[in-house]
N, C-alpha and C positions, 0 to 999 in steps of 0.2 A: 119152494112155494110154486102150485104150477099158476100159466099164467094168466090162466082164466078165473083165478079164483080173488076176491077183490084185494087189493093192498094195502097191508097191514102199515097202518102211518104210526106206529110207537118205532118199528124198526127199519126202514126205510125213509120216516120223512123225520123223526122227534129226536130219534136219540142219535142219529149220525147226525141233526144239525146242534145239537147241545154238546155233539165230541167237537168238531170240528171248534164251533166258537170256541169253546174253553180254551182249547187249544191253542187257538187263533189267537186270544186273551193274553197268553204268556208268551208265544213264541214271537208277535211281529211287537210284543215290548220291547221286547230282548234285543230285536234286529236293530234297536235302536241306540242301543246301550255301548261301553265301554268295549272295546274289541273287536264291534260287527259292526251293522251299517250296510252301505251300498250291495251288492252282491252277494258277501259273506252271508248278512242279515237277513236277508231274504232265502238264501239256501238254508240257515237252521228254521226257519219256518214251512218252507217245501218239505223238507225231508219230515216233519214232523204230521205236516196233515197227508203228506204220502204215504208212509208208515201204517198210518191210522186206517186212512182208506182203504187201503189193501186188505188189510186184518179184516174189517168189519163186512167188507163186500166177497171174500171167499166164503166157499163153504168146506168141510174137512173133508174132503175130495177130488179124485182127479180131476173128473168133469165138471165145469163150472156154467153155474146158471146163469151168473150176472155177466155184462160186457166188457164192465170195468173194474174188471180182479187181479189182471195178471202181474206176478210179483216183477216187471215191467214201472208199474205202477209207481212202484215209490221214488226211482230215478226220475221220470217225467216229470213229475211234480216237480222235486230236488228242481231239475237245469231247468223248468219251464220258470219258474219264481224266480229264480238265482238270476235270470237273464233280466227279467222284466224291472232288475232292480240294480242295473245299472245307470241309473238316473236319479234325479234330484227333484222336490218339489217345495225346498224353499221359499220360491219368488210368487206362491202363491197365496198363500194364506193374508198376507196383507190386504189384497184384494177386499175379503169380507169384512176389511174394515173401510172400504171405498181408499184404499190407497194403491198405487203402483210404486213402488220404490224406484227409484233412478239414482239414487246412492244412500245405502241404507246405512252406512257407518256415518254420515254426517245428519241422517234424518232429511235426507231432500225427497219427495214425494209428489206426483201429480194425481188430481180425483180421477178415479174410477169407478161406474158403478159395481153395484155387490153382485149383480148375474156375473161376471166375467169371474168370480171365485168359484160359483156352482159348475159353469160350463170347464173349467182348467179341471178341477177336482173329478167333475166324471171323466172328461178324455183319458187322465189320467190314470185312475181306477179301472178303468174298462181293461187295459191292456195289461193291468200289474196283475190281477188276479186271473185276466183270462188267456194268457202266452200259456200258463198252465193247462190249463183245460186245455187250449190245445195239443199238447205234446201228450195229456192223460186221454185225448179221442184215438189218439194213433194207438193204442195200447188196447182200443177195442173196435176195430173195425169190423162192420160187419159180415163180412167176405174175407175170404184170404185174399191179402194184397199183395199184387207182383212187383216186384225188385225193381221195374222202372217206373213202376207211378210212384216211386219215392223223388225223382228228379221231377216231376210236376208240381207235385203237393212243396215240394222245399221253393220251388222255382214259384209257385204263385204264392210265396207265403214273401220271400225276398223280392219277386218282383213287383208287387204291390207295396210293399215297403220303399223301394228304390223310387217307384212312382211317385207317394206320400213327401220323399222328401225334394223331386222337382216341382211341384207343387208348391213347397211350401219358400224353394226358393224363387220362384216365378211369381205368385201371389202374397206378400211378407204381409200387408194391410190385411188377411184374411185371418193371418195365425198368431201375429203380433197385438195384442191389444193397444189399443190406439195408435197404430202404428200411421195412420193419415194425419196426424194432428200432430204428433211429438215427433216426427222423422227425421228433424235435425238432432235430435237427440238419440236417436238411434244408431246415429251415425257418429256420435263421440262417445264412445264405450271410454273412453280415458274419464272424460269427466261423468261419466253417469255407468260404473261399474257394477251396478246392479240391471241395466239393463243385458249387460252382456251375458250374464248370468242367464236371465229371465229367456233373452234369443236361444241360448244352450237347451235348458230344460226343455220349453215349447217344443222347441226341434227335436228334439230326444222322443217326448209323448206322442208325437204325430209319428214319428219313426216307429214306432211299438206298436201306434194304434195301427201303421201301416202293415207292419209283420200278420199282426191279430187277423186282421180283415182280410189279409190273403192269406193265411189258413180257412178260417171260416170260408172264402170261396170258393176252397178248393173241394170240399167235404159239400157243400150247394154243386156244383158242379156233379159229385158224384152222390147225388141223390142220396148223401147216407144222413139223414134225417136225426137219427139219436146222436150221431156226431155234432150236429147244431145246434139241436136243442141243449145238448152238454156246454158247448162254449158260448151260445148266447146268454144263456141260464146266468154263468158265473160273471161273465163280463157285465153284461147292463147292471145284474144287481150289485156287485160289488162299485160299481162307475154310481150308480144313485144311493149306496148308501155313505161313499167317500163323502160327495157332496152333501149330505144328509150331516154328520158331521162336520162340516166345515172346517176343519182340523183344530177344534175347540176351541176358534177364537173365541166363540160368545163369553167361553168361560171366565175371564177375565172381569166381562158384566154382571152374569149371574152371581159370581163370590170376588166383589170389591176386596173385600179381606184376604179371599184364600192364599195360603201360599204351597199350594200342592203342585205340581210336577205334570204342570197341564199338558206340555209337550207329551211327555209319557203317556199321558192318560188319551190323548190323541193316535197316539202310534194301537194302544192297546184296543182302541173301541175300532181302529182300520182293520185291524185283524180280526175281530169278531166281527165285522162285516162281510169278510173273504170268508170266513167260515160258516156264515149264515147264508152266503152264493153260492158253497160247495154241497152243503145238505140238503139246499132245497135241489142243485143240478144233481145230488145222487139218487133225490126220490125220485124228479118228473124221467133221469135218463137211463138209471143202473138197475132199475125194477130185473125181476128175474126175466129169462126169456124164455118164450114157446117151445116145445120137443124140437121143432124145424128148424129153429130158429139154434139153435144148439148144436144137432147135426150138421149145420151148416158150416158153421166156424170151425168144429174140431175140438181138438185139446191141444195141438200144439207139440212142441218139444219139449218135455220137462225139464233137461239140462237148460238150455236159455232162460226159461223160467226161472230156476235154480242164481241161476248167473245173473239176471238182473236184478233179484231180490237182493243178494248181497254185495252190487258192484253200489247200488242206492245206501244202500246203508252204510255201505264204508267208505263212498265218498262225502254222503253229507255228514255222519258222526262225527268221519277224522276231521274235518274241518272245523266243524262246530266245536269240538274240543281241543283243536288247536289258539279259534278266536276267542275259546270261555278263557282259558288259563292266563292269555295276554290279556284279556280284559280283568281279570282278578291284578295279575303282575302291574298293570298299568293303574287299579286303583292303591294298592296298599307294596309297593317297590316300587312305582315309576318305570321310568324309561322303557316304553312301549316298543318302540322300534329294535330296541335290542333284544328284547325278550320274542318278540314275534321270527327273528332271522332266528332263535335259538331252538325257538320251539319247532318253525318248520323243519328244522334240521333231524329233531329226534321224532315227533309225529310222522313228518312224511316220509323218512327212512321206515316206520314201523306200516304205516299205511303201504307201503311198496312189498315188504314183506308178506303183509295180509291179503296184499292182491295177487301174487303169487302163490299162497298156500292155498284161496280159495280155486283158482284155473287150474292147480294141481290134483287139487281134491277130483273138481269134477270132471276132468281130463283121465286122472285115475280111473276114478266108481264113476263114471257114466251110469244115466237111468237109461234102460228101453225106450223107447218111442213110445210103445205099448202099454208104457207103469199103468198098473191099476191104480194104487194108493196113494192117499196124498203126496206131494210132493214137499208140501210143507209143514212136518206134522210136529215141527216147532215153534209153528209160528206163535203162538202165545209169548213163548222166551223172547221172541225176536222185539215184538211190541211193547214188550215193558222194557226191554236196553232202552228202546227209543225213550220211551215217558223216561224212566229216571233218568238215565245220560242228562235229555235235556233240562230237565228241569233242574236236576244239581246245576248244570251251568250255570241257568238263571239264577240261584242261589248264590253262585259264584262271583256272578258281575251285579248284583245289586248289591251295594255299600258306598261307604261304612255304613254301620252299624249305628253310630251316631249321629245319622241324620234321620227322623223320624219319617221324612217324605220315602228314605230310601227303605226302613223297616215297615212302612203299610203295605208298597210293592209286596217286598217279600211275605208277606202275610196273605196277600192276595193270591202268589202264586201260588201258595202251599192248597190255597181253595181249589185253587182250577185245576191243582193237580189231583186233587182226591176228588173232584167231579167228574174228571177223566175216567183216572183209575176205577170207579163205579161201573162207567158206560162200559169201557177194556172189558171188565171181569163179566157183567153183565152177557158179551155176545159172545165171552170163552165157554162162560156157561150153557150159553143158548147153543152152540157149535158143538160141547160136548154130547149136551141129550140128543143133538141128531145123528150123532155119529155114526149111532149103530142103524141108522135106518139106510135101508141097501139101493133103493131107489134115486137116482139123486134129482128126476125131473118128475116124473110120474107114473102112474103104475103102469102105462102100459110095455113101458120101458125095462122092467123089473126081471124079465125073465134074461132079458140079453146081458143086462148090467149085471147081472147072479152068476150068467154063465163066463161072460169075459173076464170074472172077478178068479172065480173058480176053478176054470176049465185046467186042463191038465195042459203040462209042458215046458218047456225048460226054463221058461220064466216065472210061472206060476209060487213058487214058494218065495222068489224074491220079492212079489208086490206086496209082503203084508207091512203093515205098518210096525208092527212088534217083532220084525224080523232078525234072527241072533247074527253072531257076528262066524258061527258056524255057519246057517244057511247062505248066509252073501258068499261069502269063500265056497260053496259047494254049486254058487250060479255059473251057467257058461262064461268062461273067459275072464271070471276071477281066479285068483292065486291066494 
């Protein structure tokens, strides 16, 4: 689409924010469920809306119009989530009921008001959904980036961080809730074992928010604008709609009766929140770009390309389906801990095989620099492993069967899966009717894109995308 022409909001702002929530819907349930959790859990929900986003934002071509396409993409996501969910946010949801715990096994509590539930849940939020976005801005920089402004950007991203947490040991009264009035109690974590707790997490979310915030400075620093707008985008609205949710206490109010699985249903409405911060950050920042705007960046290396689409998928799937199986083993055989040393043994033996035969592959058959033709002209296959892999999991870890709160989940996920798999086929469709069009920015571009497609030369037969398994063998410096 070129990019004076206005933007189309069914496929840039509606249906990558209807993929991503649905998505979002099944996969941060899941992270919550038998087998996942902290890190793990958060990595089967990165790799899933990384996947996704990839797919929807290329086009079936070498030259890409959007910033944030590159099969890069899906790992970012994967480690940027994966990271931000090494923390806990237990000790806060009390809050919205005006309590702070200070031992929560024996129900000992001091009042607090309900704002300090809304301010924890965005600090919070800001940085679990937006560590991602950060590591997905690096993935499309506007400019080619040189090798040592990677030790700035890491360096204002940690040092900021480092800063955050002298800070927060020099001023405890500013991060602590009621930390000027309860301080003798702050100071016997023996008898008030939830606050220690509570000290852990807080420190943790400012430690994130600090990471966060020195990326973000770093991309202000260098003027790259779509990089901010990208990570402000997902951070504030994921941070207000956390808090927006409350993490369901009301519910408890609302259905005096219910006995549904409110925890769950809190986990799954945070994920459709993360995913309504990533469709509205892929319409205001992944819109297509100007002719210049294109030329500028290049195309890149198609082998790296190559290499990061499938190092994202096979670290987050082998994983994901290392924690689905021990979470199935741990519902219906028990003993989790044995089954998980069992299972790393025969996955990550098979994952080390896989990561071997893919650096082989493309160590092997190298592409040109030069490739015309898609790089990934499988990508359709690649995006449904993801949707089904994961959502069999979820399949997997929600049970028995005889608990009815556990079969509406499952009934639920079968939804969100077939409103996926709509949106999926939907832009494989849309990607197919474009395929044959030669241009890939705008006409004036057409005669060069025709010639470089076509021109003669010892590359030329190998760019096509239908290309037999005679012509590769008949390319320079294949066998």
């Amino acid at each position: 689409m070129p990019a004076n022409r206005p933007r189309d909001l069914a496929h840039n702002l509606v249906l990558p924010t209807l993929l991503f929530a649905a998505l979002g819907g099944m996969a941060w349930a899941v992270r919550g469920c038998s087998g996942f959790g902290a890190a793990n859990g958060c990595l089967f929900a990165g790799i899933t809306w990384g996947t996704a986003w990839w797919f929807i934002a290329r086009e079936p071509a070498r030259r890409q119009s959007r910033r944030y396409s590159s099969g890069w993409v899906i790992l970012a996501l994967a480690v940027g989530i994966a990271v931000s969910g090494a923390r806990g946010w237990m000790q806060w949801p009390s809050f919205f009921n005006g309590r702070l715990m200070t031992d929560a096994a024996a129900g000992k509590f001091v009042p607090i008001p309900r704002i300090y539930g809304f301010i924890w849940l965005f600090i919070a939020g800001v940085p679990w959904a937006g560590l991602g976005a950060c590591l997905l801005a690096w993935c499309g920089s506007r400019r080619p980036f040189p090798a040592w402004l990677w030790a700035v950007r890491l360096g204002c991203g940690f040092g900021v961080m480092g800063l955050a947490l002298i800070l927060f040991y020099r001023w405890p009264q500013v991060f602590l809730p009621l930390y000027s009035t309860i301080k003798a109690q702050y100071s016997d974590y023996h008898t008030n074992p939830s606050l220690r707790r509570l000290f852990g997490d807080n420190r943790a979310a400012i430690q994130h928010l600090g990471l966060y915030l020195g990326f973000l400075l770093f991309e202000v620093g260098r003027r790259d604008w779509k990089n901010v707008k990208l990570i402000l985008t997902v951070g504030v609205l994921n941070g207000l709609g956390w808090s927006l949710c409350q993490n369901w206490e009301w519910a408890a109010r609302v259905w005096p009766d219910g006995h549904f699985n409110f925890w769950r249903c809190w986990e799954s409405s945070g994920g459709i929140s993360i995913g309504i911060a990533y469709g509205v950050a892929y319409y205001l920042a992944n819109h297509p770009m100007s002719e210049s705007e294109i030329e500028a960046r290049g195309t890149g290396n198609p082998n790296l390309e190559r290499l990061g689409a499938y190092l994202g998928l096979l670290l987050g799937l082998g994983i994901s389906i290392k924690n689905g199986l021990k979470g199935w083993c741990n519902i219906y055989a028990g003993n989790e801990r044995y089954w998980d040393r069992m299972l790393w043994r025969i996955i990550g033996a098979l994952m080390l095989v896989c990561l071997i035969a893919i650096l082989w592959r493309i160590l092997r058959r190298p592409l040109p620099k030069a490739f015309a033709a898609d790089v990934f002209p499988h990508a359709y296959r690649l995006v449904w492993l993801m949707l089904i892999v994961q959502n069999v999991i979820a399949q997997l870890i929600t049970g028995p069967w005889s608990s009815w709160n556990e079969v509406a989940f499952s009934i639920y996920y079968v939804l969100l899966f077939c409103l996926s798999a709509v949106v999926i086929y939907h832009y494989h469709f849309r990607n197919g009717a474009r395929r044959n069009i030669p241009t890939p920015a705008n006409p004036r571009s057409s005669a060069r894109y025709s010639a470089s497609s076509t021109s003669s030369g010892p590359w030329s037969s190998c760019c096509s995308r239908r290309m037999t398994s005679e012509a590769w063998r008949g390319c320079p410096g294949r066998s």
